[in-house]
C-alpha positions in Angstrom: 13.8 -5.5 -36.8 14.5 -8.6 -34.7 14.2 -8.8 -31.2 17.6 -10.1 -31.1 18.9 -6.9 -33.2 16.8 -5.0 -31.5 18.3 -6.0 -28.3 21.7 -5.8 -28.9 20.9 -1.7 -29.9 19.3 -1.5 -26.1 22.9 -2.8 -25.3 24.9 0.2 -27.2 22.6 2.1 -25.8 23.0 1.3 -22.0 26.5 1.6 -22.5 26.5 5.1 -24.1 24.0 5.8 -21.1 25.8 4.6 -18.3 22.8 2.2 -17.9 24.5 -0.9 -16.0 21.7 -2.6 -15.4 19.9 -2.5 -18.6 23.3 -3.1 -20.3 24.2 -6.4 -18.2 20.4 -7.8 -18.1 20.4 -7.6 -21.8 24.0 -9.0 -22.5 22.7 -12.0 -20.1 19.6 -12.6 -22.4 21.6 -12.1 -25.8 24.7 -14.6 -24.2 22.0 -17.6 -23.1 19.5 -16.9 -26.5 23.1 -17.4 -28.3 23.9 -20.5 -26.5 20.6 -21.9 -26.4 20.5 -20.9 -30.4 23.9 -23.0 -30.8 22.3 -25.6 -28.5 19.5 -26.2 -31.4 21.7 -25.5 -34.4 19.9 -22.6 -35.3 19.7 -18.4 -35.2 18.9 -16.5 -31.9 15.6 -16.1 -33.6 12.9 -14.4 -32.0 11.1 -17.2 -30.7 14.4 -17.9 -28.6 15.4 -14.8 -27.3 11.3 -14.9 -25.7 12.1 -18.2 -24.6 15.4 -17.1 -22.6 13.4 -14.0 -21.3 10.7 -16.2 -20.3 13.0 -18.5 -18.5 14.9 -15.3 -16.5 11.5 -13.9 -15.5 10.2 -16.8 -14.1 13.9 -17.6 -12.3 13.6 -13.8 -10.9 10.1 -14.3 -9.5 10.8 -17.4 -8.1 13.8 -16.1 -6.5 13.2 -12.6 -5.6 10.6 -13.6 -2.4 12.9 -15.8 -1.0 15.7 -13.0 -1.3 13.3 -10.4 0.3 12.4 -13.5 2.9 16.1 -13.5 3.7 16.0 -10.0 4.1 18.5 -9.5 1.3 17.9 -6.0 -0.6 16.3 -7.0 -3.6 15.6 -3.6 -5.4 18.3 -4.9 -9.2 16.6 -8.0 -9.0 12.8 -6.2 -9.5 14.4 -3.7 -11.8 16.1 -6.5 -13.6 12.2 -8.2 -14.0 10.4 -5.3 -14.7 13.2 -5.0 -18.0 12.3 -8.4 -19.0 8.7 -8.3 -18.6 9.1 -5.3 -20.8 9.9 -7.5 -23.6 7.6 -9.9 -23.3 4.3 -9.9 -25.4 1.2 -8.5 -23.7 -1.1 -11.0 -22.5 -4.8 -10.5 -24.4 -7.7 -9.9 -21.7 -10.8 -11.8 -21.6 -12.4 -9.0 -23.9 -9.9 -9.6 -26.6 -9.8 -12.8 -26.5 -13.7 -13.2 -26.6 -13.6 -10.9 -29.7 -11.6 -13.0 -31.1 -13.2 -16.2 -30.2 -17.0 -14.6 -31.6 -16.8 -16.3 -35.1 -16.0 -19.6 -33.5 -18.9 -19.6 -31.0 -21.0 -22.5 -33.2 -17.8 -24.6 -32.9 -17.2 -23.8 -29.2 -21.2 -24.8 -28.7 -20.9 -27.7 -30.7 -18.0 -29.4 -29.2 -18.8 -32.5 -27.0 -16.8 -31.2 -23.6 -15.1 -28.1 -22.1 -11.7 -29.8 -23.0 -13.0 -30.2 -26.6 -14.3 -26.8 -26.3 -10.6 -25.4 -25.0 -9.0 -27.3 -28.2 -11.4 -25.0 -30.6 -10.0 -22.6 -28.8 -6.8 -22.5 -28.9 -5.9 -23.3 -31.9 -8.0 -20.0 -33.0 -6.0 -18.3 -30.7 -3.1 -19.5 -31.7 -3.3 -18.7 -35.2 -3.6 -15.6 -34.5 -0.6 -15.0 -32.8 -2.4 -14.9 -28.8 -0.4 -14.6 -25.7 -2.9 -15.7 -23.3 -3.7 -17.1 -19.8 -5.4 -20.4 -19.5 -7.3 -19.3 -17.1 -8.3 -16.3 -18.9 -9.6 -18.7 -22.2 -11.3 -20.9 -20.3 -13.5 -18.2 -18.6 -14.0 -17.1 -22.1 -14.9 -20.8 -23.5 -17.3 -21.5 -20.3 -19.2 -17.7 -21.2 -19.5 -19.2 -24.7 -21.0 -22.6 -24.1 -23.3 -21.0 -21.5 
């Protein structure tokens, strides 16, 4: 099932529930991955319904310190966040990733520099569908090359 369809059964759901935060943080994410979908002429596919939870995540952790700096209550907001990070892909550790990276060691050895090296990479990773952190592959990459 799609995200998007997926989503938009979460929303039935929160309503049936009485679930008003789930229901209007999801309704907020369907509304902008529609508009950003008409925006490109396309579907709310999946890859933009992650890129609108993406966005809101990173708005909400911007924004929730300086709220709690402010001494606002900020307890929706962190509910709201730990929602959307719910959707969001898990991030591969550095002991996935390095599995994954094993069969491209020779290439990782071979290449002239790190930034060579982090190209080799990534583009392993990325066929396989990774969600990592830079920092994460690079650790990986400079264990290889060692």
């Amino acid at each position: 099932m799609a995200l998007h369809d997926e989503l938009k059964n979460r929303v039935t759901t929160a309503v049936k529930g009485g679930d008003t935060l789930t229901r209007d943080a999801l309704r907020t994410v369907l509304g902008e991955a529609q508009a950003e979908a008409v925006r490109r002429k396309t579907e709310a596919t999946d890859e933009v319904v992650l890129a609108v939870v993406k966005k809101t995540v990173t708005g909400l952790k911007e924004t929730i310190p300086l709220a709690k700096q402010a001494g606002r209550d900020t307890t929706p907001q962190e509910a709201e966040l730990a929602l959307l990070e719910s959707l969001l892909p898990k991030a591969w550790d550095q002991d996935a990733i390095a599995a994954a990276l094993a069969p491209h060691r020779d290439e990782l050895r071979a290449a002239k520099n790190d930034g060579q090296a982090m190209g080799v990479a990534m583009k392993a990773l990325k066929a396989r569908g990774a969600v990592t952190s830079p920092d994460d592959v690079k650790a990986v990459v400079a264990a290889a090359r060692a």
